[in-house]
C-alpha positions as CSV (number, residue, x, y, z in Angstrom):
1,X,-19.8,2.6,11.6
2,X,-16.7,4.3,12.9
3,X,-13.1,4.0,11.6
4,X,-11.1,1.1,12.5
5,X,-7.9,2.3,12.1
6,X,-5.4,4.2,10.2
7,X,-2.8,1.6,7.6
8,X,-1.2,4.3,5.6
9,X,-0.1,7.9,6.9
10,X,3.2,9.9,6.9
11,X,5.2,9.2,10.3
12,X,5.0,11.8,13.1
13,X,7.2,14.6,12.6
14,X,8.3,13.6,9.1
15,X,8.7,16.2,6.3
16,X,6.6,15.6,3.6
17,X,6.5,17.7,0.2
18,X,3.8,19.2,-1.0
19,X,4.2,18.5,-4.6
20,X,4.8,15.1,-4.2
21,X,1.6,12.2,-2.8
22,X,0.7,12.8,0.5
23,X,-1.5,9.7,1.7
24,X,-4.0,8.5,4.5
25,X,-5.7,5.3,4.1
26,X,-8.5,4.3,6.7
27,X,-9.6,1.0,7.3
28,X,-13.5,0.9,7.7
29,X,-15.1,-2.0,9.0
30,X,-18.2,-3.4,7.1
31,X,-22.1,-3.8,9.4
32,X,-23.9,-6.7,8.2
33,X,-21.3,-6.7,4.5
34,X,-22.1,-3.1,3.7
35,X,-20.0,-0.1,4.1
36,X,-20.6,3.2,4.9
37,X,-22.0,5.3,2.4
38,X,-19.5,8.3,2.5
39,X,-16.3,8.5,4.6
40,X,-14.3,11.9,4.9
41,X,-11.1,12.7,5.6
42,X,-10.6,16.7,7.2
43,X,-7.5,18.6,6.4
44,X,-5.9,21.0,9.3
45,X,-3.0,22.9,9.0
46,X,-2.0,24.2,12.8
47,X,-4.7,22.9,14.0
48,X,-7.4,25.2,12.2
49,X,-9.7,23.4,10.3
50,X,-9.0,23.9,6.3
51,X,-11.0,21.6,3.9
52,X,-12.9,17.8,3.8
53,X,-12.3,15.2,1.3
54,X,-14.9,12.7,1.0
55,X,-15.3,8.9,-1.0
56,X,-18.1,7.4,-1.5
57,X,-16.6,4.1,-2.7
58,X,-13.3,2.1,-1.5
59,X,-10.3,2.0,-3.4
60,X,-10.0,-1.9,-2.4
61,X,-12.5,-4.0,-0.2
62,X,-12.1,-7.9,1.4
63,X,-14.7,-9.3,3.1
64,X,-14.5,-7.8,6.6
65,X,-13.6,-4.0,5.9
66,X,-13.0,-1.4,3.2
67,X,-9.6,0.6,2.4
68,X,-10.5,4.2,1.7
69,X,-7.0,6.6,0.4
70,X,-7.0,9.5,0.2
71,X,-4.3,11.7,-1.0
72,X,-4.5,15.6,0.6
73,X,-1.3,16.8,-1.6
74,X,-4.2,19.0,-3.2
75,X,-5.3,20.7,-0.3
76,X,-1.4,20.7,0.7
77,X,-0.6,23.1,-2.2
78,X,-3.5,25.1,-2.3
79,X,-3.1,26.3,1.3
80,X,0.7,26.8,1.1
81,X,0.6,28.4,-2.6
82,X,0.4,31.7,-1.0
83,X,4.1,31.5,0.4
84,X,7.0,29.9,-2.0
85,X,10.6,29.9,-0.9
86,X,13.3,31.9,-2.3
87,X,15.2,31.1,-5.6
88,X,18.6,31.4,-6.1
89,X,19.8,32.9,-2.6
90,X,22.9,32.0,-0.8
91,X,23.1,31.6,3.1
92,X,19.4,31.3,3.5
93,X,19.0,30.0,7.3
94,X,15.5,30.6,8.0
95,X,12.6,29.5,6.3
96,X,10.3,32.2,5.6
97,X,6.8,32.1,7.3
98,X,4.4,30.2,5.6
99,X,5.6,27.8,3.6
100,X,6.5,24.9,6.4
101,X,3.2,24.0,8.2
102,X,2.1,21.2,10.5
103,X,-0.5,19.0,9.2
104,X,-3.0,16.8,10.3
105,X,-6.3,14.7,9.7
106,X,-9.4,13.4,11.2
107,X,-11.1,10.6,9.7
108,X,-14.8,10.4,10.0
109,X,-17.2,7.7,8.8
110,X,-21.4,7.5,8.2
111,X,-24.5,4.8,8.4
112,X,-27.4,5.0,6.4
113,X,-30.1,5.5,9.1
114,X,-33.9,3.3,9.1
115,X,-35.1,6.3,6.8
116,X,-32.8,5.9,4.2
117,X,-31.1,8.9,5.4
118,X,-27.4,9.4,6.3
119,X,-26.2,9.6,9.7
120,X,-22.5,11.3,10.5
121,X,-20.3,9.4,12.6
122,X,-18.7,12.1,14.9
123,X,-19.0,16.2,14.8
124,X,-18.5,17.8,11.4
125,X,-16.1,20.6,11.3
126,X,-17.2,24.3,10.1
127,X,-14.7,26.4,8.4
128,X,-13.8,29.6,9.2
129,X,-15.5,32.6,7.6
130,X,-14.9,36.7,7.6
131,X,-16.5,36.9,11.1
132,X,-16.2,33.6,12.9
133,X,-13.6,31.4,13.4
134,X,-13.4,27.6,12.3
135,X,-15.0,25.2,14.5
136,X,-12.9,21.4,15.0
137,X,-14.7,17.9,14.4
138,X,-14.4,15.1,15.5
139,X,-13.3,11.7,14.1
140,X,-9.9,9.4,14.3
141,X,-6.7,11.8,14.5
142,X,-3.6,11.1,12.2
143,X,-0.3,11.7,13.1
144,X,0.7,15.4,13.1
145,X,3.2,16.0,10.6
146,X,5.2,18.7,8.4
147,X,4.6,19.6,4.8
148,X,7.0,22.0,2.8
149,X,5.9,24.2,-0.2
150,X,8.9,23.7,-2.6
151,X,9.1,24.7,-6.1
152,X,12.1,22.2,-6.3
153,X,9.9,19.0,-5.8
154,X,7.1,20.5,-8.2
155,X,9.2,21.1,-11.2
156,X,11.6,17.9,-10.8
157,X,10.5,15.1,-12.5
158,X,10.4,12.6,-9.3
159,X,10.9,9.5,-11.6
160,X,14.5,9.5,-11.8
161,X,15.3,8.0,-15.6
162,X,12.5,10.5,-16.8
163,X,14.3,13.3,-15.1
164,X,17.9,12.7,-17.2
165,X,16.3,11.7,-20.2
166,X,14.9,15.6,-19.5
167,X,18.6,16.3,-20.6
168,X,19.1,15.1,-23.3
169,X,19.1,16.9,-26.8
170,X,18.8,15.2,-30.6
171,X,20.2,11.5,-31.0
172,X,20.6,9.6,-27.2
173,X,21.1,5.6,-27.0
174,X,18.1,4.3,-25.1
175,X,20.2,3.2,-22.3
176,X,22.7,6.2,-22.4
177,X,21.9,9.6,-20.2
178,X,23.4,12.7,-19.5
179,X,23.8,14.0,-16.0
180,X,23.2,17.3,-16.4
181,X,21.3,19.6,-18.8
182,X,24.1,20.3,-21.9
183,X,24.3,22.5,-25.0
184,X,22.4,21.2,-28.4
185,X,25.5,21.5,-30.4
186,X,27.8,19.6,-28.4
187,X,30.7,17.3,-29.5
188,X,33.1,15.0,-27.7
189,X,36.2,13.1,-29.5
190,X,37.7,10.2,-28.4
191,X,40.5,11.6,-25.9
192,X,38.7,14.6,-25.0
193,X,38.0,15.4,-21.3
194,X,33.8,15.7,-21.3
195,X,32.3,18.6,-18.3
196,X,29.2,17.1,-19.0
197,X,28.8,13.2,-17.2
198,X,27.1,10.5,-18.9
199,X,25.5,6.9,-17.4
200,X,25.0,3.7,-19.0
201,X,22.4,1.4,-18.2
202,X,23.2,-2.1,-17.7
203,X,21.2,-5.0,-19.0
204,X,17.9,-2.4,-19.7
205,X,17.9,-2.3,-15.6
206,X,16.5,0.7,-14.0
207,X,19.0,2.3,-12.4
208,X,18.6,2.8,-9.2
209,X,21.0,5.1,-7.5
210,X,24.1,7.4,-8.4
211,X,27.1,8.7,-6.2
212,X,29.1,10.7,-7.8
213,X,32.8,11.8,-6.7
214,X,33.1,15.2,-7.5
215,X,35.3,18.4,-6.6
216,X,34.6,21.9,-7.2
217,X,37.0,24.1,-9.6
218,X,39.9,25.7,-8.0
219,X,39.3,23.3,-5.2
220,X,41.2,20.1,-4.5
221,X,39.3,18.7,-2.4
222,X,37.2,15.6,-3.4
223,X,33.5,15.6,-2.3
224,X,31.1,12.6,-2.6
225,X,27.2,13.0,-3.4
226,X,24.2,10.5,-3.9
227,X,21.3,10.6,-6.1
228,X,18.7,8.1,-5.9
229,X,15.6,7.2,-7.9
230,X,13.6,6.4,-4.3
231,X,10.1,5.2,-3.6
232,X,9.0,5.1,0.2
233,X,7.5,2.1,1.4
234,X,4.0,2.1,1.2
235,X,1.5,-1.2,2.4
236,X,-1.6,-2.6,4.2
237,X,-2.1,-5.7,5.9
238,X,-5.3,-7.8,5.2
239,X,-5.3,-10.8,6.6
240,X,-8.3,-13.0,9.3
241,X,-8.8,-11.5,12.5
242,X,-8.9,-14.5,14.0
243,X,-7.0,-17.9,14.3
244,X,-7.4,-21.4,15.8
245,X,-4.5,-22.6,18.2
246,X,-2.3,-25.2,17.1
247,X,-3.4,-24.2,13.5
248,X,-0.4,-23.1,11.3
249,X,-0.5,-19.5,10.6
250,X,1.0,-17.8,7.5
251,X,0.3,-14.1,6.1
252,X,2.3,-12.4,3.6
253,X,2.3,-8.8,3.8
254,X,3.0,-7.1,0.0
255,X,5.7,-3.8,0.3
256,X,5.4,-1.2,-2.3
257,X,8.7,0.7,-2.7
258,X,12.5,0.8,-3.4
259,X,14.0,-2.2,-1.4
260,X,16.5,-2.5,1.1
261,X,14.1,-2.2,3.7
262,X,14.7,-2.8,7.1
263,X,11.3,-3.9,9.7
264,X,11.9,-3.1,13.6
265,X,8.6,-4.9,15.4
266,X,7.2,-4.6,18.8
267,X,5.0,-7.2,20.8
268,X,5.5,-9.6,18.5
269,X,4.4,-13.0,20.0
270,X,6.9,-15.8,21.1
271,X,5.4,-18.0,18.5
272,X,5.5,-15.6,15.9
273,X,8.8,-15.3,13.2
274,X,8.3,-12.4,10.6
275,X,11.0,-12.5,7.6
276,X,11.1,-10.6,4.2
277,X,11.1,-12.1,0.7
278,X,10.7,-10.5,-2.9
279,X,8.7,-7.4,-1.4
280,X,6.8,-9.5,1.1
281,X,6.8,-9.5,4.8
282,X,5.9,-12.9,5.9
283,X,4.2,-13.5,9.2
284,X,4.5,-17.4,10.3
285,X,4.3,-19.7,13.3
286,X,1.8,-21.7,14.9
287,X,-0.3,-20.2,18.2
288,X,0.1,-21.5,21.8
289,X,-1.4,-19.6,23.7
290,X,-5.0,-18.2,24.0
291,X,-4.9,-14.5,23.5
292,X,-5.2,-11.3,21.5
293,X,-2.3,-9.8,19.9
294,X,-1.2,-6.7,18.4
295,X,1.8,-6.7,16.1
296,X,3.3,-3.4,15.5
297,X,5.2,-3.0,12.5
298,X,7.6,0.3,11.3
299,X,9.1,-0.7,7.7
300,X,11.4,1.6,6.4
301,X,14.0,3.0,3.5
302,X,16.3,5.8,2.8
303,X,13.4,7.4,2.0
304,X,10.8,7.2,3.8
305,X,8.8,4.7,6.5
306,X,4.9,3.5,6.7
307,X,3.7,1.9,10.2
308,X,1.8,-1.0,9.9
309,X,-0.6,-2.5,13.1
310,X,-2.1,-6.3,13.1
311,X,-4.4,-7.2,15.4
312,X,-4.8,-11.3,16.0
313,X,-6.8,-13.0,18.2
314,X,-6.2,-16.8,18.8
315,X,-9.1,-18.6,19.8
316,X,-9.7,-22.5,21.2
317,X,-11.7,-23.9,17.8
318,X,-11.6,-22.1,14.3
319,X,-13.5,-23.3,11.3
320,X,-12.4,-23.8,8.1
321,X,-10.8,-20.8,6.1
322,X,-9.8,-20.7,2.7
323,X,-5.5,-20.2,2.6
324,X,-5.3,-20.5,-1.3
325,X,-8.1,-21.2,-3.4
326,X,-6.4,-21.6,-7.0
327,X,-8.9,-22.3,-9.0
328,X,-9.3,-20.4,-12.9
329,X,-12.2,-18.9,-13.9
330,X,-11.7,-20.4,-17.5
331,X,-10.2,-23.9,-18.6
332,X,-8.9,-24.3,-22.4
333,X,-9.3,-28.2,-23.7
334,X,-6.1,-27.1,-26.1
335,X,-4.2,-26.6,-23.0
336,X,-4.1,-30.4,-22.1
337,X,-7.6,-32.3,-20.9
338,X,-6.0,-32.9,-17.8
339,X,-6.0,-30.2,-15.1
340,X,-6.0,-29.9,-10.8
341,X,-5.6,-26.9,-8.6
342,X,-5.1,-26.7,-5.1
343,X,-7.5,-25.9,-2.9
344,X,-5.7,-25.3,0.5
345,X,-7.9,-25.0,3.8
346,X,-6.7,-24.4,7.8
347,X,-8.7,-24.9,10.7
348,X,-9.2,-27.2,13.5
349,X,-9.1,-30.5,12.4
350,X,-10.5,-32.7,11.3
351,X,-12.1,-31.3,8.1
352,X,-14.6,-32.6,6.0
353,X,-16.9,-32.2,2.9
354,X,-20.7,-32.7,3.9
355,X,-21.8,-32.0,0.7
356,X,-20.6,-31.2,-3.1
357,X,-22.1,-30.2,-6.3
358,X,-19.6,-30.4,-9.1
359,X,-19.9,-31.4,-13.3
360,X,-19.5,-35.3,-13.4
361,X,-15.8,-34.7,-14.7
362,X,-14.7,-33.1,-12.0
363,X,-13.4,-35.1,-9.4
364,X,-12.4,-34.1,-5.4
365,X,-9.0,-35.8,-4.2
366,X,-7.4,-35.7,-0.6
367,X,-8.9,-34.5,3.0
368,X,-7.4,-31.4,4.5
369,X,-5.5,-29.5,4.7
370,X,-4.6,-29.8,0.6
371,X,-7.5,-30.7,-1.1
372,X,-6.7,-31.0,-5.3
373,X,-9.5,-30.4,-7.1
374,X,-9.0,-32.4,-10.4
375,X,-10.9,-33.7,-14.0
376,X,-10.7,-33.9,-17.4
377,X,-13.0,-31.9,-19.3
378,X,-14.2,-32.4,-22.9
379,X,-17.0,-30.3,-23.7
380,X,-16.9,-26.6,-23.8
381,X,-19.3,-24.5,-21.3
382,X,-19.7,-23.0,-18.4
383,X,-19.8,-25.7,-15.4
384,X,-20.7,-24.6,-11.5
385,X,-19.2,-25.8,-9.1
386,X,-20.4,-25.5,-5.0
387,X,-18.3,-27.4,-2.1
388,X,-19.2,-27.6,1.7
389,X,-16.5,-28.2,4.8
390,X,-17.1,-28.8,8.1
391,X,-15.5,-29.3,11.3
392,X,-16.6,-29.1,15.2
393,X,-16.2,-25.0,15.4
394,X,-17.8,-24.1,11.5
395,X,-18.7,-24.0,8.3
396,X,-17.5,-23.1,5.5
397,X,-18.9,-23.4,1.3
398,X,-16.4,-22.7,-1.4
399,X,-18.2,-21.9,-5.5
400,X,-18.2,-20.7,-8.3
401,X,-18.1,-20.9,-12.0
402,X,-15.4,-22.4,-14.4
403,X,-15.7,-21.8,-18.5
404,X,-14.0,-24.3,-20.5
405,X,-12.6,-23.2,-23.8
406,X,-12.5,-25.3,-26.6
């Protein structure tokens, strides 16, 4: 059951702090709906074997793999807290050894054998001890990056608005900050030239980013400087792996992270738009051609990037596939007797219902693709519900349980 592939990871070459989340997430595909029963993620710093992190249970799961994170920011700072940078010294050119290494993972995945027993997927590594030196796994290699042991990042506060309200001392506005640490006893008239900025909020909105136009005593030269409160983009794509042709795709892609972001794409297909909306990339067209695609994504801000890879394969008949399935788990009769949801399928057409079990108030309306599931309840309970489609490639049986409330 080895690793699929890599979603989340810093970019090759990229700095990365060590006080600050350093993240790898590995997709893991499921064998006959289960998942592997531990999946580890080893640490090397200059290519020496350091430490292993290891989950026994995904941080989010669909129905073809699971999504295992893991953040090694621990590991990051444990190895580099025997080097810190300087404090307070001018003309420092040269980062002293130790504290700027390069950094990379192997991901490595396990089966639970007919014994009950578990099986690694790919060498373990050994670590080094007094007399003999570490020895390297195996598994699925991240990127190699840089991580930098800086007291800065560990003592900031990296949310920006917590950081100024850090400033402030007796009696602030809510939406009123200082810009820079002050004295407790400090008074400002109306007229009076302040040394000490403030910043207003506007409209309880977070504020995003500062530039400040500045110049230096006894200097007349204006500078410029920014300060932003920045979030790198992070994501994952889930989405089918496969599609019918002349079926109308659509995937939205959710974007963690401080917006403008700008997406550069390679092999996208000719049939294939992509376009971004409210923190969504959105991934549209309707296939052509028969083939297997791999969309390559890089979406990135002023503060950092995340690499995204889809893999698509179009094939000649699909069956039917649940788009949006918008039915509640509960129902209130208060909230109006009448209710319908949508129940939107895509697949080769024509689709059908074979079969249906549903309460005698609940009524199906339509044929695909928008099927409106509709009634008007009048008895509180618990009602099942359990709906089969067909077409000429598939299957497909949609159910579950909907509580009505009085």
């Amino acid at each position: 059951m080895p690793i699929s592939s890599i979603i989340q990871q810093p970019a090759t070459k990229s700095l990365n702090a060590a006080y600050r989340p350093v993240i790898i997430n590995a997709q893991v595909a499921k064998v006959s709906g289960n998942l592997p029963p531990v999946v580890f993620c080893d640490v090397y710093f200059n290519n020496i074997f350091y430490k292993s992190f290891s989950k026994t249970l995904p941080k989010t799961e669909d129905v073809t793999y699971g999504y295992y994170e893991f953040d090694i920011q621990d590991a990051c700072q444990e190895y580099l807290k025997k080097a810190l940078p300087p404090i307070g010294v001018v003309n420092v050119y040269h980062l002293p050894v130790g504290i700027l290494e390069t950094v990379f993972c192997r991901l490595r995945s396990s089966a639970t054998d007919s014994n009950g027993l578990i099986v690694l997927d790919g060498t373990a590594p050994v670590q080094a001890t007094g007399k003999n030196n570490s020895i390297s796994g195996g598994g699925l290699q991240t990127n190699s990056f840089y991580v930098l042991n800086s007291t800065l990042q560990h003592e900031d506060n990296q949310d920006f608005e917590a950081h100024l309200s850090s400033f402030k001392k007796r009696i602030w506005s809510s939406d009123a900050f200082p810009l820079s640490h002050r004295p407790e006893h400090y008074r400002i008239c109306n007229g009076d030239h302040d040394m000490f900025p403030i910043v207003y909020k506007r409209d309880n909105e977070d504020i995003p980013c500062l530039r400040l136009k500045y110049r230096k005593k006894g200097q007349t030269t204006w500078q410029t400087a920014s300060l932003c409160s920045c979030v790198a983009p992070t994501g994952s794509i889930v989405g089918p792996e496969e599609w019918g042709i002349g079926v109308p795709f659509q995937l939205a892609i959710p974007i963690n992270g401080t917006p403008p972001f700008t997406i550069s794409v390679t092999l996208l297909p000719s049939w294939m738009s992509i376009s971004i909306s409210d923190n969504n990339i959105v991934l549209s067209g309707t296939p052509d051609t028969l083939d297997e695609y791999n969309v390559v994504m890089k979406v990135e801000n002023e503060c950092g990037q995340v690499n995204l890879t889809y893999t698509l394969d179009i094939v000649s008949c699909m069956g039917p596939f649940v788009k949006i399935n918008a039915m509640p788990e509960t129902h209130s009769i208060s909230e109006g007797p009448q209710f319908g949801y949508l129940l939107e399928l895509s697949g080769t057409e024509p689709i059908s219902i074979v079969s249906h079990t549903i309460p005698e108030w609940m009524d199906i309306d339509g044929s695909g693709p928008d099927w409106h599931i509709e009634g008007e309840p009048e008895t509180p309970g618990i009602y099942h519900y359990e709906i089969n489609f067909e077409n000429s490639c598939g299957s497909l049986t949609v159910e579950g349980d909907i509580e009505i409330l009085s």
